[in-house]
C-alpha positions as CSV (number, residue, x, y, z in Angstrom):
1,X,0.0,0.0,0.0
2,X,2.3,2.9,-1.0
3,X,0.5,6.6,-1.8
4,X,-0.2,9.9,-0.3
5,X,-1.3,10.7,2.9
6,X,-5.2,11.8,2.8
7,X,-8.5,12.3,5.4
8,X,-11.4,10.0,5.5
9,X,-13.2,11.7,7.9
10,X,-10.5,10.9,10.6
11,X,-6.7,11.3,11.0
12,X,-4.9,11.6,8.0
13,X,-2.8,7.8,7.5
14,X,0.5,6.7,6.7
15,X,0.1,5.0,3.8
16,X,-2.8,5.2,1.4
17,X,-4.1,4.0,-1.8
18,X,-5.3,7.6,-3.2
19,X,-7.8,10.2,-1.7
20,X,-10.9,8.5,-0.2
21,X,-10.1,5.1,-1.2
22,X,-11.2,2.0,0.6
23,X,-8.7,-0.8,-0.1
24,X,-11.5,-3.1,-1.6
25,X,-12.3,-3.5,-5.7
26,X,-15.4,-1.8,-7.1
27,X,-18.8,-3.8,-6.5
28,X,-22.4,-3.5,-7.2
29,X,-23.1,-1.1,-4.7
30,X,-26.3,-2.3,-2.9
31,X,-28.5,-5.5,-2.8
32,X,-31.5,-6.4,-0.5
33,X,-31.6,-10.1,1.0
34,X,-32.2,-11.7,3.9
35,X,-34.2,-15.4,5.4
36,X,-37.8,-14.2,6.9
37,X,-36.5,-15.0,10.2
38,X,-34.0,-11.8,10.3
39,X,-34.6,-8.4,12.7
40,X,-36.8,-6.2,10.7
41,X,-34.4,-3.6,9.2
42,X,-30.7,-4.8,8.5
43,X,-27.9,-3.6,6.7
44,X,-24.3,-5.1,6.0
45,X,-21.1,-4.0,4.8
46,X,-18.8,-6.3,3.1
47,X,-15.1,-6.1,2.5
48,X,-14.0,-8.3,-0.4
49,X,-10.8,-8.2,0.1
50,X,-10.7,-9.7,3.5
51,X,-9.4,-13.0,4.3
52,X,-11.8,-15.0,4.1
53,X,-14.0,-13.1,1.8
54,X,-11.2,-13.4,-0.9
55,X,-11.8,-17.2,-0.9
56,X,-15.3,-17.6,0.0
57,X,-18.5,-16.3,-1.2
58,X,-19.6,-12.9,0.3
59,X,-22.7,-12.8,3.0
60,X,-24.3,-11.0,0.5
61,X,-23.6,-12.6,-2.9
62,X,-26.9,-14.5,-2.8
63,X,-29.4,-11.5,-2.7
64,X,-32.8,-11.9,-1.4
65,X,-35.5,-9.6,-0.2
66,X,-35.1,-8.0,3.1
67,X,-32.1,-6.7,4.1
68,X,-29.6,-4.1,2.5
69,X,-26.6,-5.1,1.9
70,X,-23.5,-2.6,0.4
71,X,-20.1,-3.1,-0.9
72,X,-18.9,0.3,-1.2
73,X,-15.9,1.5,-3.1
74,X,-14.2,4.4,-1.4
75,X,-15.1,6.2,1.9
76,X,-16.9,8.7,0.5
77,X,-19.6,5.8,-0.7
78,X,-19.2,3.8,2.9
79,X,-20.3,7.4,4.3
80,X,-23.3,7.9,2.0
81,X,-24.5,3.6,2.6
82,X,-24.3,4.6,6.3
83,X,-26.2,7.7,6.1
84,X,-28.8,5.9,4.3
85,X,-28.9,3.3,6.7
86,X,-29.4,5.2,9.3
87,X,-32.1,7.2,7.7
88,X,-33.7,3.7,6.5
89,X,-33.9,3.2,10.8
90,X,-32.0,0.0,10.6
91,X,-32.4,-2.4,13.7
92,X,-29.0,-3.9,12.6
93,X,-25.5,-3.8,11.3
94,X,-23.6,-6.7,10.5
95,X,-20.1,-6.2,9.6
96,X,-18.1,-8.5,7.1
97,X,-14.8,-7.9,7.6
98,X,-11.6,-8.0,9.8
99,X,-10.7,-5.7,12.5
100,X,-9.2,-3.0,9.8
101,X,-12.9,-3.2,8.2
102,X,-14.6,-2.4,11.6
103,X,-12.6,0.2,12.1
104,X,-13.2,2.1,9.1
105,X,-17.2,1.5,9.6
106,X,-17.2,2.5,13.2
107,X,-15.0,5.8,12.1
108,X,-17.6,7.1,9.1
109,X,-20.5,6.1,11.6
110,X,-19.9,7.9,14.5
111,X,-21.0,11.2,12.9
112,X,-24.2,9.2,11.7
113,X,-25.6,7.8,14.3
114,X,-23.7,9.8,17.6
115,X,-24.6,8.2,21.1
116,X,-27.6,6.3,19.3
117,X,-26.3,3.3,17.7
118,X,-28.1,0.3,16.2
119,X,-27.1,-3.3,17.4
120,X,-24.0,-4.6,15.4
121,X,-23.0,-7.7,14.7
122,X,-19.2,-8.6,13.0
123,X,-18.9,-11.9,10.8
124,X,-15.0,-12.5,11.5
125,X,-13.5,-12.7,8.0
126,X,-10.3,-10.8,8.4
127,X,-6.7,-12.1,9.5
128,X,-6.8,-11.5,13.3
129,X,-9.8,-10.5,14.7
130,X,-8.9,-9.3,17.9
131,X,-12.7,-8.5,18.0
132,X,-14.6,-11.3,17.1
133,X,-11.9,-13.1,19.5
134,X,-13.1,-10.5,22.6
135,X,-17.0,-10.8,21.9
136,X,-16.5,-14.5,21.5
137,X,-18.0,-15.1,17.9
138,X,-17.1,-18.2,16.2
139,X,-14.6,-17.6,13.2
140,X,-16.8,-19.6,11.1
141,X,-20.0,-17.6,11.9
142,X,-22.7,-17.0,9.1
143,X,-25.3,-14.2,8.8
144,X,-28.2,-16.7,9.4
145,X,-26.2,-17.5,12.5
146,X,-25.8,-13.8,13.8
147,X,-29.6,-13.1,12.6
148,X,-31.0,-15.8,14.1
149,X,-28.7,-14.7,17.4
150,X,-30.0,-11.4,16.7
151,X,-33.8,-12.4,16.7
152,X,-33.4,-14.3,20.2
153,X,-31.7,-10.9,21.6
154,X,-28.0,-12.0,23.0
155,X,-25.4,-8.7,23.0
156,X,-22.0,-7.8,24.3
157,X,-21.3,-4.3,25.1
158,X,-17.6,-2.6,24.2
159,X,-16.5,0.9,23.6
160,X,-14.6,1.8,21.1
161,X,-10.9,3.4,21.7
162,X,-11.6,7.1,20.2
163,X,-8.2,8.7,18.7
164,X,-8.7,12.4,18.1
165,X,-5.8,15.0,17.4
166,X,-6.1,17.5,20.2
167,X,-5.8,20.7,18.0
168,X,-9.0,19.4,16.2
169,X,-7.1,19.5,12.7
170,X,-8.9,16.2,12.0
171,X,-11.8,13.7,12.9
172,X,-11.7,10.9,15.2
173,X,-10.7,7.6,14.2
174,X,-12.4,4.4,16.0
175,X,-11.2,0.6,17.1
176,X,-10.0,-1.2,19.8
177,X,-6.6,-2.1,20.0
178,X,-4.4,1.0,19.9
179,X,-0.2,0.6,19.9
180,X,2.5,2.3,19.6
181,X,6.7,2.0,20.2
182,X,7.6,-1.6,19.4
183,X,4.1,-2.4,18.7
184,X,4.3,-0.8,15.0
185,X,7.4,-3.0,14.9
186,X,5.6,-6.3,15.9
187,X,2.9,-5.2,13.8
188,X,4.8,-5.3,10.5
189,X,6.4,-8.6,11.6
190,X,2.3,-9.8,11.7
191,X,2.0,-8.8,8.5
192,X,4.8,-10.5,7.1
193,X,3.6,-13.8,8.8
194,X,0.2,-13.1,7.0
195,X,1.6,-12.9,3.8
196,X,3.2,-16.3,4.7
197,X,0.3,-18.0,5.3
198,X,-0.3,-17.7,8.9
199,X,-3.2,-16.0,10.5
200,X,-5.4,-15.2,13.7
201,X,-3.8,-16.7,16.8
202,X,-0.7,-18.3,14.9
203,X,0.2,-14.7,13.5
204,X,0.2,-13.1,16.8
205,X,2.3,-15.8,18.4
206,X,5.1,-15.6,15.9
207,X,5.2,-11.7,15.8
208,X,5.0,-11.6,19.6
209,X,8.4,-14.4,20.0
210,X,10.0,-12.6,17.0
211,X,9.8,-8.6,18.7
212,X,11.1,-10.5,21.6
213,X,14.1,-12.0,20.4
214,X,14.9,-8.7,18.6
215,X,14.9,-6.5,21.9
216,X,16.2,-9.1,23.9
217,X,19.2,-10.2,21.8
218,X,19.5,-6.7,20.4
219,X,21.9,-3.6,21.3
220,X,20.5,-1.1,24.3
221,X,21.1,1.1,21.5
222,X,19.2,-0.9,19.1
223,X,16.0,0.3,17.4
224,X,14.1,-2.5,19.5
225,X,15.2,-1.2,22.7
226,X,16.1,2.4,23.1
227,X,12.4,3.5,22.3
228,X,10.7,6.3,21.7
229,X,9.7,9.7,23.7
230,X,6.3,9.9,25.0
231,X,4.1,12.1,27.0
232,X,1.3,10.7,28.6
233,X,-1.5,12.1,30.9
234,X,-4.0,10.1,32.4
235,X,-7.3,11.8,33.3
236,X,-9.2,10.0,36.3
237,X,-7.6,7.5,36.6
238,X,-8.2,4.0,38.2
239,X,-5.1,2.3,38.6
240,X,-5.2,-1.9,39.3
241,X,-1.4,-1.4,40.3
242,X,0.8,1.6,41.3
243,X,0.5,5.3,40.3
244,X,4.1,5.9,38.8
245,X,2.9,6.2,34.6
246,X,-0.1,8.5,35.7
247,X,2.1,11.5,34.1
248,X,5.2,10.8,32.4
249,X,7.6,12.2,29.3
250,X,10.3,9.7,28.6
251,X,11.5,7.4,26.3
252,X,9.3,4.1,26.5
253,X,9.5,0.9,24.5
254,X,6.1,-0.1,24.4
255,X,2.7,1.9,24.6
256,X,-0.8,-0.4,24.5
257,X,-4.4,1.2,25.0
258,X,-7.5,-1.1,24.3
259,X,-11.1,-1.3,25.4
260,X,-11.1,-5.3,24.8
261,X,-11.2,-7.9,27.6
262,X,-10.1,-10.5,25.9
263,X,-7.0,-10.9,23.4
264,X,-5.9,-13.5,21.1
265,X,-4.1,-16.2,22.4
266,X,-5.6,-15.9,25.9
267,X,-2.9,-12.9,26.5
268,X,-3.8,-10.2,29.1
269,X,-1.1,-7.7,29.3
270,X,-3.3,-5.3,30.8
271,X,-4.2,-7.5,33.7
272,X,-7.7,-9.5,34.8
273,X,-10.0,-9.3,32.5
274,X,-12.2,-5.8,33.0
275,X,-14.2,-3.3,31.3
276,X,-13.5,0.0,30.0
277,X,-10.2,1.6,28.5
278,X,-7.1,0.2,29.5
279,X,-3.3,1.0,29.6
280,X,0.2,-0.2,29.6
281,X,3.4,1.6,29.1
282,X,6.8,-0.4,29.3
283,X,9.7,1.5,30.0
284,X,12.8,1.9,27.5
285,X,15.0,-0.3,27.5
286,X,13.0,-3.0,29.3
287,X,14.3,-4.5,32.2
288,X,14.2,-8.2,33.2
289,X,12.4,-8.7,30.0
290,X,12.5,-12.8,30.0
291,X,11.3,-12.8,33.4
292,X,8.6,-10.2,32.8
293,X,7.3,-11.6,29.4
294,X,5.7,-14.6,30.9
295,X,4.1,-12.8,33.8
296,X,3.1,-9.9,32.0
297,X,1.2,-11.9,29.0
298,X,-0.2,-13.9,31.4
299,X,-2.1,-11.0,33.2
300,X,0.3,-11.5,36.8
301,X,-0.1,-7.9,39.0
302,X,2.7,-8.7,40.5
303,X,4.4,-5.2,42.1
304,X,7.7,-6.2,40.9
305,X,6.8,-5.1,37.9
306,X,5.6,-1.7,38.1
307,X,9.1,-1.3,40.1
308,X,11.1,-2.9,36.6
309,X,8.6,-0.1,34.4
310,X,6.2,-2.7,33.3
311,X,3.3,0.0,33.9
312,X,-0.8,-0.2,33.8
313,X,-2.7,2.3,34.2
314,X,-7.0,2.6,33.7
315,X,-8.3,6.0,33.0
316,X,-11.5,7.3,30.7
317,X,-9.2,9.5,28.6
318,X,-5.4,10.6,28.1
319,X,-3.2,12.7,26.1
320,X,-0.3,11.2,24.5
321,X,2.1,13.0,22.2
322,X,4.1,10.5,20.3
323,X,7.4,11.4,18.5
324,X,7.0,7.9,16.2
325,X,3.9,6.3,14.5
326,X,0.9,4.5,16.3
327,X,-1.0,1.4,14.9
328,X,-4.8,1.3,15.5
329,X,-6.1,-2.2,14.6
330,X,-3.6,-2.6,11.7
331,X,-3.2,0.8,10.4
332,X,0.1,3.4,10.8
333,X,-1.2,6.4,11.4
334,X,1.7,9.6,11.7
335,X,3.1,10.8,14.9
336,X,1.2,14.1,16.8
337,X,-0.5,15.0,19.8
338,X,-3.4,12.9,20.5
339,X,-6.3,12.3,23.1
340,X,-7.7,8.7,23.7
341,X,-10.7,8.3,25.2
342,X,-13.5,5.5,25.7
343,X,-15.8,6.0,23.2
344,X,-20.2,5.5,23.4
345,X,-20.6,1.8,24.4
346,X,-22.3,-0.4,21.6
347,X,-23.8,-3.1,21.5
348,X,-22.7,-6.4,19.7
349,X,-25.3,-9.3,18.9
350,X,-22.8,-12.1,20.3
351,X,-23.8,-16.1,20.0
């Protein structure tokens, strides 16, 4: 994905495919289907470019009467299918897509639908899920499957993580699994292991060991360890450990903020499993990093490690200025002074 930098209603990106383009191929834009037992008024978005969706025939590909379902080309057209869904009083949206697809939905509807959302529901066709994972949705689930769990009423609540640049220049961008420092490192190492062939669970493993052996077996003065300058300020915060990270400005190796309570592989680096928006911050260079890794991933809250800079901190809303790039589910977005807040809860139709 090489190109300019452009807007889509949210912070400007890293990399791009053009002004206002979706990376997914031109489709017929709309097409009404659905079995007689769906919620009244439906719509879904489909990525066809998603994992799955590359392979397999879309949700929508067999169209019956019922329910709208969209394809759309660039943002501007996922806008304009949103607006018309929400004018069209949907009951439900079903997402068809990875985590980079929710994203870009939950971004161009926030200024649709504001604090009154309509149940969602995400078919979990994309590489990691880190969603579907956390809401527990089976990675072979069908829309009759999330209708018919739609009819007989079963939802999940999350907020999403809001990223907004504080001098307003731009519009908020929504997900759920914000990183930054050695995360956009680990991230590209994911991606590589996607393009081998590995995926979901599998993918994170092998990018998590490989970013370890890098900083571990690295330099202090090594890209993996020396880090990158932060400032971070927690605003009410609830701390489940110490209070050292509630205001910092200093070179950290790793920066995580998420709304999810549960990760792939069973991994909980930001402690027991909880609600609302979370936070770790890891020092730079790590200390007692082999003895750390195990505890930390597996969610210990041991005080030695707010004492070696292994730092968690809960709040509603920070500021962070970053100096490097961040990743939100998948994406590089550019360095800059940013608040991150929990965003309006919604509600997921879950199994």
């Amino acid at each position: 994905m090489n190109g300019t930098i452009y807007d889509f209603s949210g912070l400007p990106r890293v990399a791009a495919l053009g002004p206002d383009a979706l990376p997914w191929p031109p489709r017929e834009r709309a097409r009404r289907w659905a079995p007689a037992s769906a919620p009244e008024r439906v719509g879904l978005i489909s990525n066809p470019r998603s994992h799955r969706n590359s392979t397999v025939a879309l949700a929508g590909s067999d169209p019956r009467p019922g329910v709208v379902a969209a394809a759309p080309r660039t943002r501007a057209e996922l806008r304009d299918v949103l607006t018309r869904f929400a004018e069209e009083r949907i009951d439900l949206l079903v997402i068809d897509g990875g985590d980079g697809t929710v994203r870009d939905v939950l971004t161009c509807a926030g200024d649709v639908w504001g604090a009154r959302w309509p149940r969602l529901a995400v078919l979990p066709s994309g590489k990691t899920n880190a969603l579907a994972i956390d809401l527990g949705t089976p990675k072979e689930w069908t829309l009759d499957q999330a209708l018919a769990a739609a009819r007989d009423g079963g939802t999940t609540s999350r907020a999403p993580v809001v990223v907004e640049r504080r001098d307003g220049a731009d519009g908020a961008v929504r997900g759920f699994l914000f990183g930054a420092g050695a995360f956009v490192g680990a991230t590209a190492l994911a991606q590589r292991t996607h393009r081998a062939g590995a995926f979901n669970g599998v993918a994170v493993g092998l990018a998590l060991s490989w970013a370890v052996a890098q900083t571990f077996f690295g330099s202090p003065s090594g890209e993996w360890r020396r880090g990158e300058r932060m400032r971070v300020r927690h605003h009410e915060r609830s701390a489940p450990m110490h209070d050292a990270a509630l205001a910092s400005d200093r070179a950290s190796y790793l920066f995580l903020a998420s709304t999810l309570e549960r990760l792939p592989l069973g991994v909980r680096p930001f402690g027991s499993s909880r609600p609302g928006l979370k936070t770790l911050a890891i020092d730079a260079p790590p200390r007692r990093m082999l003895s750390a890794v195990g505890p930390l991933l597996g969610g210990s809250e041991a005080a030695w490690l707010e004492r070696a800079g292994y730092h968690r901190v809960d709040a509603p809303s920070l500021d962070l200025d970053l100096d490097g790039e961040f990743i939100l589910d998948g994406e590089r977005f550019p360095a800059g002074r940013y608040r991150i807040s929990e965003g309006v809860p919604l509600n997921f139709v879950t199994p």
